[in-house]
ROSEDO-62243 format. One record per residue (C-alpha): residue in one letter; x, y, z; residue number from 1. Coordinates in nm, 3 decimals. Example, Ala and Ser with C-alpha at 12.3 -4.5 7.8 and 13.67 -1.06 7.14 Angstrom:
REM residues 2
ATOM|type|xx|yy|zz|seq
ATOM|A|1.230|-0.450|0.780|1
ATOM|S|1.367|-0.106|0.714|2
END
This chain:
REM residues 79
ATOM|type|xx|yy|zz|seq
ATOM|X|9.413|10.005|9.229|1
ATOM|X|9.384|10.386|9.335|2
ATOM|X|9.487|10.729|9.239|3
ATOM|X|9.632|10.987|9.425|4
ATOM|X|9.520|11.319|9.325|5
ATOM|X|9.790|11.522|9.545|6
ATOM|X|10.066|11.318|9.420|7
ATOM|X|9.968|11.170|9.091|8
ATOM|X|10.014|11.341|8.790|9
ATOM|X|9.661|11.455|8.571|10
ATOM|X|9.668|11.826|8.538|11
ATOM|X|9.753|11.995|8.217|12
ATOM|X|9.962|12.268|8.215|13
ATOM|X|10.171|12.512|8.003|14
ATOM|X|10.446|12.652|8.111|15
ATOM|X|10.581|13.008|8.145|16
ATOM|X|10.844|12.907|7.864|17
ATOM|X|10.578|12.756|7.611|18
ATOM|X|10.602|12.365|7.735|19
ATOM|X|10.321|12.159|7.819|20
ATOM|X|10.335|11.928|8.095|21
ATOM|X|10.147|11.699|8.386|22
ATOM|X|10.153|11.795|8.725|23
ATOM|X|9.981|11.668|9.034|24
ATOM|X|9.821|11.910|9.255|25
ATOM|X|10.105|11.916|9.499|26
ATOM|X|10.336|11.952|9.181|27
ATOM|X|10.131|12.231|9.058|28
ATOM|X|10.154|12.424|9.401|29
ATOM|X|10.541|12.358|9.381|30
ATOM|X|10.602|12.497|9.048|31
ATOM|X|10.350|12.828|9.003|32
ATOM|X|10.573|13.052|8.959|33
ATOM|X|10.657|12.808|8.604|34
ATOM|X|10.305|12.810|8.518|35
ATOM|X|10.129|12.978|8.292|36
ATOM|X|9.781|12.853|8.266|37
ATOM|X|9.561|12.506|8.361|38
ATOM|X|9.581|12.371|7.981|39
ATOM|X|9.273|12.095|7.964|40
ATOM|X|9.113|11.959|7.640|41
ATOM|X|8.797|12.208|7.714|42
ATOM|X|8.750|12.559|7.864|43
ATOM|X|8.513|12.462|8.094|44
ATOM|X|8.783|12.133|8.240|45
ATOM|X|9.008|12.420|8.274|46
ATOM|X|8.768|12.599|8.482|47
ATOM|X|8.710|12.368|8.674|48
ATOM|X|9.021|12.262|8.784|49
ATOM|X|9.163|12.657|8.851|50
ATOM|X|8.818|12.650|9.088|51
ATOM|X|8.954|12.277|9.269|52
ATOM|X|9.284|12.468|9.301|53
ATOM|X|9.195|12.787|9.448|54
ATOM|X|8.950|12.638|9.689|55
ATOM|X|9.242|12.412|9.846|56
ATOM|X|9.413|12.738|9.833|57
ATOM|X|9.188|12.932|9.998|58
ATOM|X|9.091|12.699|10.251|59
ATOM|X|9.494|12.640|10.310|60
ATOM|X|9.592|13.027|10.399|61
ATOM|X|9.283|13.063|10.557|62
ATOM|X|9.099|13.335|10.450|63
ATOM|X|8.818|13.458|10.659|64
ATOM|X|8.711|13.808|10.543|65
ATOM|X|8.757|14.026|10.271|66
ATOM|X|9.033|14.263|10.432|67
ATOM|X|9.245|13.916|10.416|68
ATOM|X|9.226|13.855|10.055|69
ATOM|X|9.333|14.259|10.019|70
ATOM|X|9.624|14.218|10.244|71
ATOM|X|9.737|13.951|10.099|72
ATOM|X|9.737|14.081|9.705|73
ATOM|X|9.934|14.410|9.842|74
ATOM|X|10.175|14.219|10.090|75
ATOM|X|10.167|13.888|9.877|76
ATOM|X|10.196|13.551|10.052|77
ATOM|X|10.376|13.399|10.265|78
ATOM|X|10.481|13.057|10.093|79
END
């Protein structure tokens, strides 16, 4: 028996409109613009999984230097 972490569901979350739900990691890629906030049973879970996220994130878009972060928080990203 395995889990899939990209396609399984096990991350909290509360949505923009109040509603809590499960998403997997490629469901909470999918759907951020529904998302509110990472809603685990503890801060520090929470933490931890907004930290899993934006690594995969960062290491997806590819981020080298600094000036690449800046560009893309004025330009925004293209999804």
């Amino acid at each position: 028996m395995s889990f899939d972490l990209i396609t399984e569901s096990w991350i909290p979350v509360i949505r923009t409109d109040g509603s809590s739900d499960t998403l997997s990691i490629r469901g909470v890629f999918g759907e951020a613009a529904q998302i509110r906030r990472v809603a685990a049973e503890l801060p520090t879970q929470s933490f931890a999984i907004m930290r899993l996220l934006l690594a995969i994130c960062h290491d997806a878009i590819g981020f080298r230097h600094e000036d690449d972060v800046e560009e893309a928080l004025t330009r925004g990203l293209d999804l």
